[in-house]
N, C-alpha and C positions, 0 to 999 in steps of 0.2 A: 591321184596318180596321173600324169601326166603322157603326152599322147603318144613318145616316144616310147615311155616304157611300156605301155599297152600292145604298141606295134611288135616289141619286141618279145611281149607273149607271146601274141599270135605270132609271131614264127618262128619263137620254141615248137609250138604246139605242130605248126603246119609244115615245118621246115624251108619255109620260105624264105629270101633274102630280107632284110627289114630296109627300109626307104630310107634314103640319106637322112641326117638329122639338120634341121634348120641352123643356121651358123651367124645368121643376125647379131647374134651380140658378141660373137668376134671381131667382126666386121664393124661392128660400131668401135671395137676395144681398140682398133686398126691393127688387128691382129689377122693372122691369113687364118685359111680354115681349119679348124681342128679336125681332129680323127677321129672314127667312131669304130669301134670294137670290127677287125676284120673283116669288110662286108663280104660274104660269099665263104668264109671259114670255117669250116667245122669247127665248133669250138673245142674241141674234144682234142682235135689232132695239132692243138697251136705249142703245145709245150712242146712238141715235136723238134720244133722249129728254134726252142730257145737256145740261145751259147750257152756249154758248159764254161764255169769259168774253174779252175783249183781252189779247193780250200786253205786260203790263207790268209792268216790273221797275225795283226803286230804283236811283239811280245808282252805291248804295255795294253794291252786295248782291254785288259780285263773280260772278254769273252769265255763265256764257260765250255769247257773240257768234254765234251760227252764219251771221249775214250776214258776218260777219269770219274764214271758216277757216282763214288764215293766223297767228293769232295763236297763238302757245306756249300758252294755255289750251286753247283748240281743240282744236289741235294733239292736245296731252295727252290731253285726252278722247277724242277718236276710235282713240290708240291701246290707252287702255282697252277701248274701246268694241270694237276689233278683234278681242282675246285672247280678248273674252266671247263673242263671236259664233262665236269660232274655236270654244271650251270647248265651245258650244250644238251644232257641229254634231257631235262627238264625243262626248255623254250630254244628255241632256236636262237642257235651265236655263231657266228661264221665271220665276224666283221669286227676288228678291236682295235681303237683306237688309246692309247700310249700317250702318255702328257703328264704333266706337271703344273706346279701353279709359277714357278719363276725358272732363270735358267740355273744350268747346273747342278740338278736336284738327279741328277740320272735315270731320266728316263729314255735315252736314246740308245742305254748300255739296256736297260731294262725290255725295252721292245725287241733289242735283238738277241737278248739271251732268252728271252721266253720264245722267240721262235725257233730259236733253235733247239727249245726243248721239246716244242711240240712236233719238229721235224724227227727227234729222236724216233717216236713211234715209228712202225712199221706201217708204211703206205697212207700216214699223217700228211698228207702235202701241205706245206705250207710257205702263204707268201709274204715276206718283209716288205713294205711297201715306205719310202721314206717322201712323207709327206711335208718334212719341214722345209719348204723351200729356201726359206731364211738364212736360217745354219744348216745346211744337211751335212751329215756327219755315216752314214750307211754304211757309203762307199770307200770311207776312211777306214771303219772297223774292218771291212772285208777283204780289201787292200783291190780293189777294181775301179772302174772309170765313173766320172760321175754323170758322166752323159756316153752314150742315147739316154735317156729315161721316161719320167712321168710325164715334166714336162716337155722333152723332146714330143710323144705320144699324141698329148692334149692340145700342140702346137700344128698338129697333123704333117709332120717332121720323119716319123719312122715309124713302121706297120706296131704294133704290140708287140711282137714274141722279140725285137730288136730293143724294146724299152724293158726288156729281162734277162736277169744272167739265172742259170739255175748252178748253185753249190755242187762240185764234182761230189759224187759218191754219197749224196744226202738226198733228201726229201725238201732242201728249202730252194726256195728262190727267190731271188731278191728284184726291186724293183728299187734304182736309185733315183736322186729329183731329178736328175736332168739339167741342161743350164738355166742359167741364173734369168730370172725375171724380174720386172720392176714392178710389178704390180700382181704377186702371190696372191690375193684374198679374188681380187676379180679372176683369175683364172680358176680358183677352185669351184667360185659360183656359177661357172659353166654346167650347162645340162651333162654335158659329155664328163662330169666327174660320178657325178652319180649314177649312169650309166654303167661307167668302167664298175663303182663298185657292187651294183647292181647283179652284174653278170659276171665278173671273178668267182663268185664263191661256186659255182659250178665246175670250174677248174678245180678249187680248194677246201679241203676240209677246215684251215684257220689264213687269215687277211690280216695284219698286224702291222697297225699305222705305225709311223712314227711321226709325231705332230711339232709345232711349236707349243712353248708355253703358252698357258690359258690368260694372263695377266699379262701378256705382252703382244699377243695378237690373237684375234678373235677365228683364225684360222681352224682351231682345234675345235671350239665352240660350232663349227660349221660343220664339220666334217663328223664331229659325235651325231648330228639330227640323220647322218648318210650311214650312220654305221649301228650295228648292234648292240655295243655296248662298249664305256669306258673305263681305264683302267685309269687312275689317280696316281703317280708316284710323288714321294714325299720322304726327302730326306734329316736323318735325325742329324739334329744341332743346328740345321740350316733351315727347313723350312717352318715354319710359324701357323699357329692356329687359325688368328686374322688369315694368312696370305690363303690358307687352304679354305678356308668360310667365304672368302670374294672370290676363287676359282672353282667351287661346288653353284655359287651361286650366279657365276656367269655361262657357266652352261643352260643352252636351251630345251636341252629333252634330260630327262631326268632319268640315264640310262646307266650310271656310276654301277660300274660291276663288284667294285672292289679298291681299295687303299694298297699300293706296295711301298712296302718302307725301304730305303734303304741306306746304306751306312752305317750299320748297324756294326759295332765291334765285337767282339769275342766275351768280352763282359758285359753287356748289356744281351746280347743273343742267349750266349749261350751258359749264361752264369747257373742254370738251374736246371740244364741238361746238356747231356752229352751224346752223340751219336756211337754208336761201337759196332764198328766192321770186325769180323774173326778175320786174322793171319795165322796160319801155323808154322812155330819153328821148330822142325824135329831137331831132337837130341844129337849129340855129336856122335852116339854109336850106333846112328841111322835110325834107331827105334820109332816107329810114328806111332804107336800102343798110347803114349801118353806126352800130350802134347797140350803146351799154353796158350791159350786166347788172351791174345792182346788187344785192351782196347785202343783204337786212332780216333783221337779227337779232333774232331771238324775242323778246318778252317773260316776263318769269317768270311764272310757274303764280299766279292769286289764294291768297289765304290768308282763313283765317278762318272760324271756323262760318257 
């Protein structure tokens, strides 16, 4: 463990300011100084301080509904949402990293509809954090800015709660990349990443990367050893046994939570079950004494990064 985040025990513990963090290899990167978590902040009172921004999303972005819980996407999601929840009370998870082994397989749809599921809960805080510098796509689903953000943050550019928007009327908040870098992989390898996620989860019940593919840059493969655990997504027709066996085995910590499939069709899903929510339609002479249950069958899972 490293002397930084030792420092930053002891002043959890004491409540003391913790000592600037050494910025050497910024400064080698000829990059200016990076930020380190609010010095002199309660950390407690910084979501205080975050933009609301409205909840709105493109009509195409595939985003799940949470005023519609009944729908197969939903659905779906919550019963991800369940297993991780289950996992959390069984070993500590607070930190999840979202990836793929190639692009296009949807896991950027995937990260942020599972946060949005876990924000459903009541007093589930949770944060979307879009870590793919490369393509960030966050900001797109949510329809907000792509900067201030991550990197704005780690560029030491703007305080924290400036590099978040929190969703009007929900429990999420997002974190977008920020502008563009030329050199993603060395900026992740900063102390001050591991830091940030280090001391997030104190803010949040769930931390929900969103990375690059694992076979296209090693980006995700770094940030899985920072984080608690990963999620794999892996789409059917598209991705391949080979592509997912070289992305299981270019990871360096062996923290795979779980496989999410997705693009899954309505006959391959759901050919051998069917969901059934009750509707009632009372009779035309008002009578509700006797009334038909209908079953409404699912919809298929959205597709698509």
């Amino acid at each position: 463990m490293s002397r930084v985040h030792d420092a930053l025990r002891r002043a959890e513990q004491t409540g003391a300011i913790p000592p600037p963090v050494p910025r050497g290899s910024l400064e080698a990167m000829g990059m200016p100084g990076a930020a380190v978590l609010d010095q002199g902040l309660d950390v407690r009172g910084l979501l205080e301080l975050v933009k609301e921004v409205p909840f709105r999303v493109a009509t195409d972005s595939l985003l799940i509904d949470v005023t519609r819980p009944h729908e197969a996407p939903m659905e779906e999601f919550r019963m991800l949402r369940t297993r991780l929840n289950h996992m959390k009370s069984l070993q500590p998870i607070h930190s999840v990293v979202v990836t793929s082994a190639s692009p296009a397989e949807g896991k950027s749809l995937s990260a942020a509809n599972l946060a949005l599921a876990q924000a459903h809960l009541a007093g589930n805080m949770t944060l979307l954090a879009d870590f793919d510098f490369r393509r960030p796509i966050v900001h797109t689903l949510f329809g907000i800015d792509r900067t201030p953000g991550i990197t704005d943050y780690l560029l030491g550019k703007v305080p924290l709660h400036e590099a978040m928007r929190r969703v009007a009327g929900t429990n999420l908040y997002l974190m977008p990349a920020g502008e563009a870098v030329i050199n993603p992989l060395e900026l992740l390898n900063l102390r001050e990443v591991k830091q940030l996620i280090d001391r997030l989860p104190q803010l949040f019940n769930w931390m929900v990367l969103d990375t690059p593919p694992l076979l296209f840059a090693a980006d995700a493969s770094l940030l899985s050893t920072l984080c608690h655990g990963t999620l794999l997504v892996v789409r059917i027709g598209h991705t391949t046994i080979d592509s997912v066996t070289r992305a299981m085995q270019s990871l360096c910590n062996n923290n795979v939570l779980g496989i999410v499939v997705n693009g899954a069709r309505r006959g391959e899903l759901y050919s051998k079950y069917t969901y059934y929510h009750s509707y009632y339609t009372p009779k035309e002479n008002g009578d509700d004494e006797d009334v038909e249950e209908l079953p409404v069958e699912a919809e298929q899972p959205g597709e698509g990064e």
